[in-house]
Each structure stands twice: as structure tokens, then as C-alpha cells.
MARLO-821540 format. One record per residue (C-alpha): residue in three letters; x, y, z. Coordinates in nm, 3 decimals. Layout:
% MARLO-821540
<site residuo="ala" u="X" v="Y" w="Z"/>
...
//
This chain:
% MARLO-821540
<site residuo="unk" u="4.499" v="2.485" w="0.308"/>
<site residuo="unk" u="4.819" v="2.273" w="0.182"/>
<site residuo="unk" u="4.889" v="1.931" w="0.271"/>
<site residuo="unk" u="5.239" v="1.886" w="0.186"/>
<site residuo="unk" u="5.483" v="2.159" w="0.171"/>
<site residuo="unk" u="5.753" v="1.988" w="-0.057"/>
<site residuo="unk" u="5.863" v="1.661" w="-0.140"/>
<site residuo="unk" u="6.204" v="1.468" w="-0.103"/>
<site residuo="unk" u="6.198" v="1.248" w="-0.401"/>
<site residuo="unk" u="5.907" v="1.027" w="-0.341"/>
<site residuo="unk" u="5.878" v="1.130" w="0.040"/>
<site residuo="unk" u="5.598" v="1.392" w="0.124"/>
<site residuo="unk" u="5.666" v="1.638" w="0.410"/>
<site residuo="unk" u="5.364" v="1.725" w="0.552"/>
<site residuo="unk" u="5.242" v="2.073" w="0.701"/>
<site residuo="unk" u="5.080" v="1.885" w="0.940"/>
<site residuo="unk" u="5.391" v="1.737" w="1.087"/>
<site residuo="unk" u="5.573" v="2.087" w="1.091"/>
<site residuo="unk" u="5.282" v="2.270" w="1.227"/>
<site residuo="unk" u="5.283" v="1.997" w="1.516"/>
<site residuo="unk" u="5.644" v="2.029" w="1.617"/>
<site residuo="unk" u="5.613" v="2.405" w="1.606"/>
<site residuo="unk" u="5.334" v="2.369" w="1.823"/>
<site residuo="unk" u="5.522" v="2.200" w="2.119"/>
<site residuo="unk" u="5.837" v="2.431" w="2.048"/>
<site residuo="unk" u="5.633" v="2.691" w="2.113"/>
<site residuo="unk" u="5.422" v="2.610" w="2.367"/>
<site residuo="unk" u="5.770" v="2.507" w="2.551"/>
<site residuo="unk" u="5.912" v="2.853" w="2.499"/>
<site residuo="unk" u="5.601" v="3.023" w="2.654"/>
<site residuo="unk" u="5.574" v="2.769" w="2.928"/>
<site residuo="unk" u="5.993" v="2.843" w="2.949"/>
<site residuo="unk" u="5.909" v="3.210" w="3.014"/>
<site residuo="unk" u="5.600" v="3.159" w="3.253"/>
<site residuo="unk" u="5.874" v="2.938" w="3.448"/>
<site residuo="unk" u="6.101" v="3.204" w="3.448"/>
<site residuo="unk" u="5.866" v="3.479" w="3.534"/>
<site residuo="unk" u="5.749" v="3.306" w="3.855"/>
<site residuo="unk" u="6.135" v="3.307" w="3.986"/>
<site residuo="unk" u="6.141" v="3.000" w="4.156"/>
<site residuo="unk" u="6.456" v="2.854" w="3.882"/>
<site residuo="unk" u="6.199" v="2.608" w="3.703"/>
<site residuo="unk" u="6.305" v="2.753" w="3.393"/>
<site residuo="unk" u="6.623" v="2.530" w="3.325"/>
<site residuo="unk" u="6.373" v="2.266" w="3.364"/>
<site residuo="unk" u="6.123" v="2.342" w="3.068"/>
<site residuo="unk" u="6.352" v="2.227" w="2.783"/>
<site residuo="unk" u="6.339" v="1.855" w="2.940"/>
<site residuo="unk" u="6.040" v="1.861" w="3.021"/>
<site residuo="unk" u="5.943" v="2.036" w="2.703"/>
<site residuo="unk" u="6.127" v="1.727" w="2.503"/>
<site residuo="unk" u="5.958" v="1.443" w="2.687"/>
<site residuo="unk" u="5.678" v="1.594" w="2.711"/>
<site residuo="unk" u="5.611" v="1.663" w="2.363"/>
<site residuo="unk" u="5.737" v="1.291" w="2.275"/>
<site residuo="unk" u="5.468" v="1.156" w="2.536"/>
<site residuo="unk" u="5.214" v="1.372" w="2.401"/>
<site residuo="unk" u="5.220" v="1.259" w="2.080"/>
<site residuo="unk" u="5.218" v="0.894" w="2.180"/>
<site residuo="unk" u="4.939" v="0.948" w="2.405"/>
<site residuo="unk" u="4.761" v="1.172" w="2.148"/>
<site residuo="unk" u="4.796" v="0.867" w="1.865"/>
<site residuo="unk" u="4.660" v="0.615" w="2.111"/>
<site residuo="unk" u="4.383" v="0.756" w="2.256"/>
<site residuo="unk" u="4.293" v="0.836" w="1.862"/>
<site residuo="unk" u="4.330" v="0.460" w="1.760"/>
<site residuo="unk" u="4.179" v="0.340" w="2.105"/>
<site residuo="unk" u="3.878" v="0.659" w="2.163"/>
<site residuo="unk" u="3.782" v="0.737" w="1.829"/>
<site residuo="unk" u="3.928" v="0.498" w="1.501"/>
<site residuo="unk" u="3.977" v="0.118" w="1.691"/>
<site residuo="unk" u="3.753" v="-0.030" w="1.425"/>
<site residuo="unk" u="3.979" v="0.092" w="1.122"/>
<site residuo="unk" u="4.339" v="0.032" w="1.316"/>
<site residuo="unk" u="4.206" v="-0.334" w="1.432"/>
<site residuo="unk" u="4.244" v="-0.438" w="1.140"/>
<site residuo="unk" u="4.547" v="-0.211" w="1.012"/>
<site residuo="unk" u="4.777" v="-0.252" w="1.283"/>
<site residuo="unk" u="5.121" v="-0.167" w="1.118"/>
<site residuo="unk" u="4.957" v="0.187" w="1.042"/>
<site residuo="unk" u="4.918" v="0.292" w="1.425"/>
<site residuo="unk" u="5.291" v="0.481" w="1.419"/>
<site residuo="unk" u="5.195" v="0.632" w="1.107"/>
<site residuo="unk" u="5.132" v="0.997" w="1.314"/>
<site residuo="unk" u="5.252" v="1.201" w="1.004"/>
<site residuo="unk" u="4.935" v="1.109" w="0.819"/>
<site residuo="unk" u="4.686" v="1.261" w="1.138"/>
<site residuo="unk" u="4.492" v="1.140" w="1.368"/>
<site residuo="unk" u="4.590" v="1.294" w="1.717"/>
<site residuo="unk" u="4.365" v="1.326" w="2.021"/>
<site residuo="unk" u="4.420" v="1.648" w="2.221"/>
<site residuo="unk" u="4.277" v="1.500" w="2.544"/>
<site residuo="unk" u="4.506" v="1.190" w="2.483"/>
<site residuo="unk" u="4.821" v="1.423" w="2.393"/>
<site residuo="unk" u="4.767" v="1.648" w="2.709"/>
<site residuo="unk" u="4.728" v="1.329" w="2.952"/>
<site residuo="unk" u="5.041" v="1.194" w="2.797"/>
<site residuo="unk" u="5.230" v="1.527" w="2.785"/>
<site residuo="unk" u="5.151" v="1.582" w="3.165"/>
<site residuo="unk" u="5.196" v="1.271" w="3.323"/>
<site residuo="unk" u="5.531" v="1.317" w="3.156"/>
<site residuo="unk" u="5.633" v="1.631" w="3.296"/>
<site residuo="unk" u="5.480" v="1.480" w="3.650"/>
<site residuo="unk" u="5.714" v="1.216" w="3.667"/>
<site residuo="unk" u="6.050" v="1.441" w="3.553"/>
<site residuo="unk" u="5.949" v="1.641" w="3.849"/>
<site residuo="unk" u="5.937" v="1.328" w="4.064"/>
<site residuo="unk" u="6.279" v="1.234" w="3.953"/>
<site residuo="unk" u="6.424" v="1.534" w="4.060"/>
<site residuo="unk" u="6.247" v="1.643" w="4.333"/>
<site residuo="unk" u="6.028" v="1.911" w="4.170"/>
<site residuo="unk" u="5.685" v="2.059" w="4.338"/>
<site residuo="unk" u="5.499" v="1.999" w="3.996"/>
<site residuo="unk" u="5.153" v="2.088" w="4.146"/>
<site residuo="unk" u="5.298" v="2.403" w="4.163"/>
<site residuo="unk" u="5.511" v="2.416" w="3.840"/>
<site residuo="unk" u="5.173" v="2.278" w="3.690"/>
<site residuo="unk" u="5.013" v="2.589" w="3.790"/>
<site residuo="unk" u="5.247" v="2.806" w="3.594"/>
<site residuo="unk" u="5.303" v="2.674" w="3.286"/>
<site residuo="unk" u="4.936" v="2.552" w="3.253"/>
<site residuo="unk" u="4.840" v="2.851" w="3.003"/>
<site residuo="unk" u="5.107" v="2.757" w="2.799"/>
<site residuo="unk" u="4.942" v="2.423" w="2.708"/>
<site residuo="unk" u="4.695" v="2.623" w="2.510"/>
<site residuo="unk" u="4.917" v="2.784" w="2.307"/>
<site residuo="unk" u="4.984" v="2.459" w="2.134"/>
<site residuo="unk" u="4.681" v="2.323" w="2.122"/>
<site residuo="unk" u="4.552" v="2.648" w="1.933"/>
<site residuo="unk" u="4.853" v="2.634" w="1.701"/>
<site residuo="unk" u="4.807" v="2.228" w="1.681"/>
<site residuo="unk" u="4.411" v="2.279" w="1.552"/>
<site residuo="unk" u="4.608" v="2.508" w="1.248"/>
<site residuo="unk" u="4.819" v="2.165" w="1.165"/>
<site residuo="unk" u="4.435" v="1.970" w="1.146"/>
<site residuo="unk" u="4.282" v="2.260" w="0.917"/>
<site residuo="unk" u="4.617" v="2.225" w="0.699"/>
<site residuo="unk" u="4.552" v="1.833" w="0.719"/>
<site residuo="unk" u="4.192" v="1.863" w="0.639"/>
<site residuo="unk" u="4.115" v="1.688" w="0.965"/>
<site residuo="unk" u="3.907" v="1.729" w="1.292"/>
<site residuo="unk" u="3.641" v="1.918" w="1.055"/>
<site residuo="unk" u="3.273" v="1.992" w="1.089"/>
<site residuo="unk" u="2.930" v="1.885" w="1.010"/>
<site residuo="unk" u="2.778" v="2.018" w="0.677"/>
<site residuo="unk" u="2.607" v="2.362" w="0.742"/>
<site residuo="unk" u="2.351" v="2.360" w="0.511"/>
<site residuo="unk" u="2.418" v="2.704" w="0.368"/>
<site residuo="unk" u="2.682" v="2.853" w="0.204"/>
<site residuo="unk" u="2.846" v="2.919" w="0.503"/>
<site residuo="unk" u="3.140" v="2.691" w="0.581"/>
<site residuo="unk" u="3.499" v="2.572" w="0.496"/>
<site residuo="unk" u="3.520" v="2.407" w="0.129"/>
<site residuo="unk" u="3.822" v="2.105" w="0.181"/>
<site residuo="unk" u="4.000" v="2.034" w="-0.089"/>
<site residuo="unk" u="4.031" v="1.682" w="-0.315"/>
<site residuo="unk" u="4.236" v="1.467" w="-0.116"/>
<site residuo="unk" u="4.131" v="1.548" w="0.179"/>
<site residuo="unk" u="3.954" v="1.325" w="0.429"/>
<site residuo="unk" u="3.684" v="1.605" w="0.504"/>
<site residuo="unk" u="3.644" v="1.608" w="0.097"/>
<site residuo="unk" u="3.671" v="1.227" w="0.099"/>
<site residuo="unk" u="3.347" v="1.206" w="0.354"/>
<site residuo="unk" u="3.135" v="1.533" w="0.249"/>
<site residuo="unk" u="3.227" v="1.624" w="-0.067"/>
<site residuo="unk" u="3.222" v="1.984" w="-0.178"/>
<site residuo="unk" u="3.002" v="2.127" w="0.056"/>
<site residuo="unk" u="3.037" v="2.356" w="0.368"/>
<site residuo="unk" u="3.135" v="2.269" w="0.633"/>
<site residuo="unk" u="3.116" v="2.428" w="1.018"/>
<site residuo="unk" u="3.491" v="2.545" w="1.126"/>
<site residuo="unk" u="3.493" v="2.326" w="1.431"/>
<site residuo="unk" u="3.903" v="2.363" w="1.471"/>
<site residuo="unk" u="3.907" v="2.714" w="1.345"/>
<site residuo="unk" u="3.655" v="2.799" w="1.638"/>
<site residuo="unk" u="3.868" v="2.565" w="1.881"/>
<site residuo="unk" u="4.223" v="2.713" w="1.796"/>
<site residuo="unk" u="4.080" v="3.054" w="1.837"/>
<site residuo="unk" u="3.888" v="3.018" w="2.161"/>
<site residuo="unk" u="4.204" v="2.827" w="2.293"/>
<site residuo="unk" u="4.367" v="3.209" w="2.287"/>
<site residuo="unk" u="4.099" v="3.303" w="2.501"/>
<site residuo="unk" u="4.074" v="3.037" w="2.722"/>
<site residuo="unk" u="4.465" v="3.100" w="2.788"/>
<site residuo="unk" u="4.385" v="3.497" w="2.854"/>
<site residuo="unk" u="4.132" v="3.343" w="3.129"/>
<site residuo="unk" u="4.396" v="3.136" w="3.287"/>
<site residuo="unk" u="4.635" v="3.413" w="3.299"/>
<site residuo="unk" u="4.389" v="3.643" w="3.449"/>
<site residuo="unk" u="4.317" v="3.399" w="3.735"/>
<site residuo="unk" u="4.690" v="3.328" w="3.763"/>
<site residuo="unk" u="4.672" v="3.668" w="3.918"/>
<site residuo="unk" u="4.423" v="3.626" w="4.202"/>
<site residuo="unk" u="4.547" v="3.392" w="4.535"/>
<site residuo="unk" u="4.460" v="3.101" w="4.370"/>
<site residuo="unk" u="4.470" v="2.734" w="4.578"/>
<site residuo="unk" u="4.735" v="2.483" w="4.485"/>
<site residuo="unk" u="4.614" v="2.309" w="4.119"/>
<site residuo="unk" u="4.354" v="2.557" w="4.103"/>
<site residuo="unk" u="4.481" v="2.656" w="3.748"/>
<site residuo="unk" u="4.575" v="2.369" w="3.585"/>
<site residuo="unk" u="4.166" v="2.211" w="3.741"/>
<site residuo="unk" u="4.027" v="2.518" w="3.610"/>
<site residuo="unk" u="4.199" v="2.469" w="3.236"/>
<site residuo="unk" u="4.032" v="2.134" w="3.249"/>
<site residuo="unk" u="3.693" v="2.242" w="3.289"/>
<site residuo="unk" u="3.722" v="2.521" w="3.005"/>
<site residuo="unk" u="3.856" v="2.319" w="2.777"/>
<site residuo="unk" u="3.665" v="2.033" w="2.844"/>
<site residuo="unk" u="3.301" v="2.264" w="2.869"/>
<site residuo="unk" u="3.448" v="2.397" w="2.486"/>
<site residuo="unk" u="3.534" v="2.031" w="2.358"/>
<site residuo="unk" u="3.183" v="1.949" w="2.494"/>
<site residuo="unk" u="2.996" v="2.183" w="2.301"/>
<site residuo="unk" u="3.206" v="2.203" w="1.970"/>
<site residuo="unk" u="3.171" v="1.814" w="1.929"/>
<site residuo="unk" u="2.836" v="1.902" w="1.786"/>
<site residuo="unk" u="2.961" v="2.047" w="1.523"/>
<site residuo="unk" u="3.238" v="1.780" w="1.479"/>
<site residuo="unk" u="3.196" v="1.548" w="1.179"/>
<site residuo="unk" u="3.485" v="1.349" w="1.167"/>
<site residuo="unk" u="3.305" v="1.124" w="1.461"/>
<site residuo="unk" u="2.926" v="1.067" w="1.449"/>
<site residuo="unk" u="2.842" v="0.783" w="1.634"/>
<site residuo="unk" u="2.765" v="0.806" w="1.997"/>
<site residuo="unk" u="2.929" v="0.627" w="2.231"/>
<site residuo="unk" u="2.708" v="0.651" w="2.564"/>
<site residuo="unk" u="2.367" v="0.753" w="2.610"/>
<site residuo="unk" u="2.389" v="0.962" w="2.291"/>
<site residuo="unk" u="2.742" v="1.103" w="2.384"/>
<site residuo="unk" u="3.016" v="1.116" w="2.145"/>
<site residuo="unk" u="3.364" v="0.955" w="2.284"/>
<site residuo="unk" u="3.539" v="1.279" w="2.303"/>
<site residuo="unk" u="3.231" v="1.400" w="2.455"/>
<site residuo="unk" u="3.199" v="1.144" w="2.716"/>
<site residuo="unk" u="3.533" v="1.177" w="2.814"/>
<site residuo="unk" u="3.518" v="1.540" w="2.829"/>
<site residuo="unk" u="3.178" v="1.542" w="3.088"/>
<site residuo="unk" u="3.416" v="1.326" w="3.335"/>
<site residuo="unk" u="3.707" v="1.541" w="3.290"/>
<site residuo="unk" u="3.474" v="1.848" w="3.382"/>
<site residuo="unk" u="3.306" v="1.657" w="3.678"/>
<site residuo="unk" u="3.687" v="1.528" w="3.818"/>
<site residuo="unk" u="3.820" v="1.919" w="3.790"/>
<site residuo="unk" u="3.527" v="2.112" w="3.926"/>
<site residuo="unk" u="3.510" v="1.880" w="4.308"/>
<site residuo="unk" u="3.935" v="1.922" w="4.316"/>
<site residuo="unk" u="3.913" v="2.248" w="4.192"/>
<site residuo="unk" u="3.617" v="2.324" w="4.499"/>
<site residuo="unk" u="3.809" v="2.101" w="4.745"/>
<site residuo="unk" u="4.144" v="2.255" w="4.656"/>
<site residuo="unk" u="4.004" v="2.561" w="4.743"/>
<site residuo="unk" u="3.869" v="2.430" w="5.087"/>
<site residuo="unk" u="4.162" v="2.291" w="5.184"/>
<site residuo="unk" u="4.356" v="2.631" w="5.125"/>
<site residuo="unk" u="4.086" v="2.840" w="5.378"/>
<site residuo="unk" u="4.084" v="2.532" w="5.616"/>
<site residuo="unk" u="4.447" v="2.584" w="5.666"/>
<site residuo="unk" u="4.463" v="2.888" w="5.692"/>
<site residuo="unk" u="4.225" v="2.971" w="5.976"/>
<site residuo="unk" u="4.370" v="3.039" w="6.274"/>
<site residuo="unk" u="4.342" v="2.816" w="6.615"/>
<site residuo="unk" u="4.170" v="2.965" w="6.882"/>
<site residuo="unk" u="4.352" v="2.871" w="7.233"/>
<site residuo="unk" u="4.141" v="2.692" w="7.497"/>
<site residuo="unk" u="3.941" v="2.534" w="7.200"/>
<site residuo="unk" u="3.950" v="2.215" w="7.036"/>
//
């Protein structure tokens, strides 16, 4: 675990800032050959959409962090909301912002992005697994004490040492980044089957959001409940899972519907 990996005179460059960009290169290049592999030419796209993508991520990521999770601290420390190099990114916020991106490049040039969507889709997870390495660098998104000597000892500085101390605690984006690998098997798998139109990118919605569901109860970077006991990010997740499973279901309906055959002579 190393914050910073050198300095330029006074200026820190953080590994959580490198880990982030190689994140989106990444999950660009795998998205790039998904594109490719599906032979439909979308692959000179993915570069673009790669770019503004990973720009609008990271916007939407920082605001839905300052909005969803920290408002109370950045009320009153405005001029610190660009401050991204220091953490505090929302992966729901980043992928919302990243995708309604890419949805409205397509628009512009007259691209079927439901069905782009469908293909690069896995790809998505590649860089949120790599991004949860960039918040274990940053000592950031970490758990709840364990109680045992089980656990992940932060170091001084950071702000899992600056709320817990030296104690354990769980590996909530160790777990995350490595079940993001085989969430992205899953979607690859089903990429195989005759799948409906959106049925991929609805179906990496409700795995990710069923993981960020559970794993928020091991989270201790956010404690207090936002509805009926519910912590924001969980909240937001159990809408995100309702939303995907009916158009998931009804995206599936609407494939079969069309293609049964009409009878002649019947109405």
C-alpha cells in the first residue's frame, strides 16, 4: 500500500491517480477488442468514446461522491470538490456518467448503442476491478473493524488509519475488485447465449448492484443510513437492481413477442 509514488518538488503524484487512468485505458482497450470481435466496425469508435467517457466518468464519479455520500464535508469546502487526485469517487456515479457519455457519441453519429452497449458491457468491469486497486493504494473505500486479527492494517496517513486506527479491517474493495473478474466471466458467458437487446448491459446492473448491496455491510467509510436503515450506496443500489431486473424481463418479452409468427385468418 503506497500513496504517492514520487514527488515533483513539492507536488505529490499519487498512485491513486495513475491506477485510475490505467483503469479506463484499459478497460477501453478490452472494450476496443470486444468491439472488434463482434465485427460490426464499432471498434474505430472505442478510443472516442473511451476519452469522453472516461472524462464523464470521473466527473460523474466526484459528484455523486460529494452529492451521495460526503455533502456535509464539501458544503462547507466548496473549492475542494475538483480536488479528484486526493479520492473520493463513486463507481455508480462514474458508470452513469461514463455511459450516458458513450450514449450520446452514439447519438451524434448515428450509432445503435443498445447494441454496442451490449458488447463492451464486460469491459466496464475490468476497470472498476482495477479502479478498487487505486482505493486500497489510497487507503479508501475500506471496511468495518473485524474484531479479530483478521483484516487489512492501513497505514498512518491514511483516512482508514485516520478513522480506525491500527486495527483490522474487512477487505471490502479487495473482495469487490476481485469479484468484479467474476462478475465479467458471467457477462461473457451470457454474451454467448441469444440474448434480447440490453439484456447484458441490465444484467451487469443487477450483479453489480446485488454485490454493492451486500459488501456495503462491510463498508466503513459510510455508516449512517440514509433510508429505512439503508446506506446511500445501498439505497441506490436496491433501485438500480429493481429498474434492471423488469427491463431485463421485458426486454426479453419483447424479443419472443416478435418473434412469433402470425397465423393467417387470425387476428
Amino acid at each position: 500500500m503506497h500513496q504517492y509514488l514520487f514527488h515533483i518538488g513539492g507536488f505529490p503524484v499519487r498512485m491513486y491517480g495513475i491506477i485510475m487512468c490505467l483503469a479506463i485505458f484499459l478497460a477501453t482497450a478490452v472494450g476496443y477488442f470486444l468491439a472488434k470481435k463482434d465485427g460490426h466496425g464499432w471498434h474505430e469508435y472505442m478510443v472516442d468514446i473511451g476519452i469522453y467517457g472516461g472524462f464523464a466518468g470521473i466527473i460523474g464519479g466526484r459528484l455523486w461522491d460529494v452529492f451521495f455520500f460526503d455533502w456535509d464535508y464539501y458544503s462547507g469546502h466548496l473549492l475542494q470538490i475538483p480536488f479528484v487526485w486526493q479520492g473520493g469517487m463513486a463507481i455508480q456515479g462514474g458508470i452513469t456518467g461514463g455511459v450516458l457519455a458513450g450514449i450520446y457519441y452514439c447519438k451524434k453519429r448515428n450509432i445503435d448503442w443498445v447494441a454496442l452497449l451490449d458488447v463492451i458491457t464486460p469491459a466496464l468491469l475490468i476497470g472498476q476491478s482495477i479502479g478498487r486497486m487505486a482505493n486500497l493504494l489510497n487507503g479508501d473505500a475500506f471496511g468495518t473493524p473485524t474484531g479479530s486479527n483478521f483484516g487489512i492494517l492501513y497505514p498512518v496517513g491514511t483516512l482508514a488509519h485516520q478513522t480506525y486506527g491500527s486495527v483490522p479491517l474487512w477487505p471490502a474493495e479487495v473482495w469487490e475488485g476481485q469479484i468484479d473478474i467474476i462478475l465479467f466471466a458471467l457477462l461473457l458467458l451470457f454474451q454467448t447465449t441469444k440474448y434480447a437487446r440490453g439484456q447484458v448491459f441490465f444484467l451487469y446492473v443487477m450483479l453489480y448492484s446485488g454485490l454493492r448491496f451486500f459488501l456495503e455491510m462491510l463498508r466503513g467509510d459510510y455508516v449512517e443510513p440514509l433510508f429505512l436503515g439503508l446506506k446511500s450506496a445501498q439505497a441506490t443500489s436496491l433501485v438500480f437492481i429493481i429498474v434492471a431486473a423488469v427491463l431485463f424481463f421485458w426486454s426479453g418479452w419483447k424479443q419472443k413477442k416478435q418473434e412469433v409468427p402470425k397465423v393467417k385468418g387470425k387476428k
